[in-house]
N, C-alpha and C positions, 0 to 999 in steps of 0.2 A: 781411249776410254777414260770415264771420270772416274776416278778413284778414289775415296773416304779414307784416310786415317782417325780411327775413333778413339776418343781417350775412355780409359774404360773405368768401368763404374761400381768394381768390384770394391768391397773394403778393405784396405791394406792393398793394393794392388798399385804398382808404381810401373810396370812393363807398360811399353807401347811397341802396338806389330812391325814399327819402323824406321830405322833411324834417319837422319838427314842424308847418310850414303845411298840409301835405299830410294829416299823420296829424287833425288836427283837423276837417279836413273830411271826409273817410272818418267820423267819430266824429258831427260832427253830420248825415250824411248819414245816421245809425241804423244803424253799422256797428259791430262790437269789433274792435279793432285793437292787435294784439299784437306787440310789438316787442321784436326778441331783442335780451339785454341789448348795452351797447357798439358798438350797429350802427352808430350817427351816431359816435363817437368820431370818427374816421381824418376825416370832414369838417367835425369842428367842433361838433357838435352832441351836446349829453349827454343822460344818463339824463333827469336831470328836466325837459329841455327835453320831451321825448317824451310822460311822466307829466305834464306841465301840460297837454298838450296833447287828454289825455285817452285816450293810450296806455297798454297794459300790460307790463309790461317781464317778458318769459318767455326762457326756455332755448333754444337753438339748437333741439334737440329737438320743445320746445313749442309754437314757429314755425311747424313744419313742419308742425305740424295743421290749419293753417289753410285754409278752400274755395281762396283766391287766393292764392298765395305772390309776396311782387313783391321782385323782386332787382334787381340789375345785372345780372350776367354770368349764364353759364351754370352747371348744377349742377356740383359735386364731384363725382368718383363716389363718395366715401363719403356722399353725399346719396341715390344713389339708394335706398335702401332707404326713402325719405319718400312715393317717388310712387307715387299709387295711382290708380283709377278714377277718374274727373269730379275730379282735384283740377288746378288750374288754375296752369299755373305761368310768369308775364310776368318777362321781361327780353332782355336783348342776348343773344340765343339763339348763333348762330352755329354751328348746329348741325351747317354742312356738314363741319365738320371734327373730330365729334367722335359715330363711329359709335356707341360704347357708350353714349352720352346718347337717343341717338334709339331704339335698341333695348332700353332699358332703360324710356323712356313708352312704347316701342311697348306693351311685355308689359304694363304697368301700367295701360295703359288711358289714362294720362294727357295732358290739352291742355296744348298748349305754343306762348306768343304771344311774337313773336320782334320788340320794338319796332325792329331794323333791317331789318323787311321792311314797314312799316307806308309806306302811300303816300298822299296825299293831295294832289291837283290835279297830280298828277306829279309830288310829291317825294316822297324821304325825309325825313320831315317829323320823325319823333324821332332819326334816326342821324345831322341836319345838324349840328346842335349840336357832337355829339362829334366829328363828320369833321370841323369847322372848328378846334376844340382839338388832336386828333391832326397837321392840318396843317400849325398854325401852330408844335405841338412838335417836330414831324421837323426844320423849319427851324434852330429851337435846339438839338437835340440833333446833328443835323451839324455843326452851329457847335463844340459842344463837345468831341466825338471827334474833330474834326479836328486838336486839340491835340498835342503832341508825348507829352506824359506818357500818352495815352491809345493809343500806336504810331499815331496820325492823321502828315500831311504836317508840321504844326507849323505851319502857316496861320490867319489871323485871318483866318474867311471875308467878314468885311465889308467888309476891306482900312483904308488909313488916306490920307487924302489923300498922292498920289504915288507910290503902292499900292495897284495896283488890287484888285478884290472878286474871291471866288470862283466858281464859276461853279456854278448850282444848276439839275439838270435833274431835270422831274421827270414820268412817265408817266399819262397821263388828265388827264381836265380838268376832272371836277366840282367838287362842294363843299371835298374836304380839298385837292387841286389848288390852288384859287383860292386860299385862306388861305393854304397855303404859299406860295405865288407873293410875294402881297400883303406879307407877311411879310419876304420876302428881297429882295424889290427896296425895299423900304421901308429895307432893312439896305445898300441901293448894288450888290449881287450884283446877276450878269447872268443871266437866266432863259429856260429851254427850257422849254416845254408838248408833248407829246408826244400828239396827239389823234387818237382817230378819225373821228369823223363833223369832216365843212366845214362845218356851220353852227355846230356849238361852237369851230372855230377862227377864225370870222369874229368872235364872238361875244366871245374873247378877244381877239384883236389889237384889237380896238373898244376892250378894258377896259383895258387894259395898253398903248393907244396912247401913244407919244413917252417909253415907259421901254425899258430895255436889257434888249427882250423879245422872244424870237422864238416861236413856232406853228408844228410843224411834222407834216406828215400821219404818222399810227402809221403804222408796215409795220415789217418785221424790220430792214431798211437803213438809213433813218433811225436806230431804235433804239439798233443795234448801232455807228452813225456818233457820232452824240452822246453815247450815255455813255462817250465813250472820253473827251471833257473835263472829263467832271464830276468837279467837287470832293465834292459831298453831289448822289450819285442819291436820289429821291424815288418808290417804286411805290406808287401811289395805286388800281391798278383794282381792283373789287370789283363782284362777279355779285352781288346780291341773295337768300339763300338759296342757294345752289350755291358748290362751289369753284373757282376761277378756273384756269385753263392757267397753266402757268409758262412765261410769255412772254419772262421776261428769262434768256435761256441764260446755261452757264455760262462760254460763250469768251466772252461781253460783258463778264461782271464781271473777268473776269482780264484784258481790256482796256485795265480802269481802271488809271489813278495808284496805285502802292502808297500807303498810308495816306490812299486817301479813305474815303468814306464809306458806305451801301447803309440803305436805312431803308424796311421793306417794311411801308406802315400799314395793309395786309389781309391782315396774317398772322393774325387773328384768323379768316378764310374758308381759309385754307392760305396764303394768300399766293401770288405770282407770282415771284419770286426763285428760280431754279433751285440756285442756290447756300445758299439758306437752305432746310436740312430738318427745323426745330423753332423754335419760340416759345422765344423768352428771357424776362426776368421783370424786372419795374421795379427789385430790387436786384440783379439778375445780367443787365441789359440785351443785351450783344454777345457778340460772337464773332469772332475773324479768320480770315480763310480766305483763301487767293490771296494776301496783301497786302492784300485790304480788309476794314475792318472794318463788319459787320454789324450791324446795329441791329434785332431782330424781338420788338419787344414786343408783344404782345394786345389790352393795357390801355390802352394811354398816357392815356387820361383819367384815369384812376385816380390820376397822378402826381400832381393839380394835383384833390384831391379835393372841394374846397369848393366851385370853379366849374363844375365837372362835375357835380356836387350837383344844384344848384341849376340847372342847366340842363336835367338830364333830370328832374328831379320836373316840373319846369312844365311839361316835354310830358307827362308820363304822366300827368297825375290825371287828366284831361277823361276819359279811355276807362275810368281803375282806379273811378270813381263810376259810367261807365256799366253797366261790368261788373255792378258791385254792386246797381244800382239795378234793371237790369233782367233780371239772371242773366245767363249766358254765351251762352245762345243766343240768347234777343231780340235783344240785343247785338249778336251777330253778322249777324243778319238785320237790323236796321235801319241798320248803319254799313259800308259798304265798305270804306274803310280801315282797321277795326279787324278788317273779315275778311280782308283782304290780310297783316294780322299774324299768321294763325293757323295757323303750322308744324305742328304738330300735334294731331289731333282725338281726344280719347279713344281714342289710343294708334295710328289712322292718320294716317298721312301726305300732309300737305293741301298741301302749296309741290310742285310740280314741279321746279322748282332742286335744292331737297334731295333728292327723290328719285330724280330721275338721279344727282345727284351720287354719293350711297351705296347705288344699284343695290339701293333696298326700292321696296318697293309702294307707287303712289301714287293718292290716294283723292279727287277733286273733291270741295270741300267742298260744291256745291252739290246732290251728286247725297246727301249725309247728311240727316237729319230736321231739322237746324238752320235747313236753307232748305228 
């Protein structure tokens, strides 16, 4: 199979879907693997690292020809004029938020595998990685808008002995949840988990037993009761495929401390922040609104491009050789989790999530010729 490595075109965005470990095995797997120039740059990785590895170094353009296109994020829409019938296009899809992307493969016929829907034994098996990077960044990035030169409070959210920490709440409990948490009380801050189901909050006070941590049931009261002390709010919830409710209204944020903080890490799904109504960009990060300042970036792995690297090529290659080895469909039919990644099927729409969410037509994969 021909393969694309695309450099991506996002702003602030330095991740490429794969390193020269990755492109060498695609090669000796009896693949061609074509690599747009400067892709690895932004993580460290050069031309000739790629061409050693028995990569070919092509054109943004020349990329695009490829059966498997494997990226990070989602397309540009100056990409979409690339997709076509059966051309196969893998990365951080996030497509509930981004109607012209989905109707643009609808017409084109083209699949689209969306590595943050991909589940295996009941995780999100390739999105953990990055939710625990995103999590542990929300932490330091509230740290650092909290600063005075930034219009933050002027607070050192860690505090300093006889000065106390700041107080970091943060909504949901899963993966980026924990890391943030982990992160902040590591830093001496006092921490809210915000959860819905009781076995995940049993499950946290177990984890974060005898630190300055509390667990408390989601509802709107709680909610709207706790983020009234927080220093750096944390929205961490995110529907798999679908766009999430904006659960945090806007009389909560205007609640808050002027010059705290809001850091909404599923603004790449729409986000849950009622007060946040667009994605910001890793060099144009915030926004103030109310008195607090907004943090809604897409990317935030992007930031910290080397370790984000290297963390989603090693989940992606197991499925980008099965692809390869065994076409798209086999594939799909022999691996469940890589058909729980498959947003879209030759231009239908196969997640249910996504297709409520943007009110198109939604198509069982299993009722297709795949299965």
């Amino acid at each position: 199979m021909q393969i694309g490595i695309i450099k991506e075109q996002k702003e602030g965005e330095g991740r490429v879907a794969a390193t020269p470990e990755n492109v060498r095995k695609m090669v000796d797997a009896g693949n061609e693997v074509l690599v747009e120039k400067n892709a690895g740059v932004g993580a460290g990785f050069s031309n000739d690292e790629y061409v050693e590895a028995g990569g070919k170094l092509v054109s943004h353009a020349d990329g695009w020809k490829a059966d498997l296109i494997v990226k990070v994020k989602e397309p540009d829409p100056e990409e979409y004029q690339y997709f076509t019938k059966g051309k196969i296009v893998w990365g951080f899809q996030h497509l509930a938020s981004s109607k012209p992307t989905v109707e643009a493969m609808m017409k084109a016929g083209t699949t689209a595998i969306g590595g943050e829907t991909i589940v295996k034994d009941g995780k999100l098996e390739l999105l953990a990685p990055m939710s625990a990077i995103a999590g542990r960044r929300s932490v330091i990035m509230g740290a650092y808008y909290l600063e005075a030169q930034h219009q933050g409070q002027g607070i050192l959210l860690p505090g300093i002995p006889g000065i106390e920490a700041g107080n970091v709440v943060i909504f949901g409990g899963g993966n980026a949840a924990t890391n943030a948490a982990e992160l902040a009380l590591g830093m001496g801050c006092s921490v809210v988990i915000i959860e819905l189901k009781d076995e995940r909050i049993k499950e946290l006070q177990k984890k974060f037993a005898d630190q300055n941590f509390r667990a408390v049931k989601s509802n709107e009261e709680n909610l709207a009761k706790e983020i009234k002390d927080a220093d750096v709010f944390i929205s961490t919830i995110l529907i798999p495929g679908s766009k999430p409710p904006k659960l945090v209204k806007e009389y909560m944020i205007k609640s808050m401390k002027p010059g705290s903080v809001v850091v909404d890490v599923a603004i790449d799904q729409g986000g849950t922040v009622e007060t946040i109504d667009h994605p910001t960009t890793i060099d144009d990060p915030i926004f103030v609104k109310d008195g607090i300042i907004h943090y809604a970036v897409p990317n935030q792995p992007g930031a910290v491009p080397r370790t984000a690297t290297m963390a989603l090529a090693k989940g992606n290659i197991d499925y980008l050789l099965e692809i390869a080895d065994k076409g798209i469909d086999q594939a799909i039919m022999d691996d469940d989790a890589l058909a729980s990644g498959v947003n879209i099927y030759e231009g239908k729409v196969t997640n249910k999530g996504l297709a409520d969410s943007l009110d198109v037509p939604f198509t069982d994969l299993k009722e297709l010729s795949v299965n």
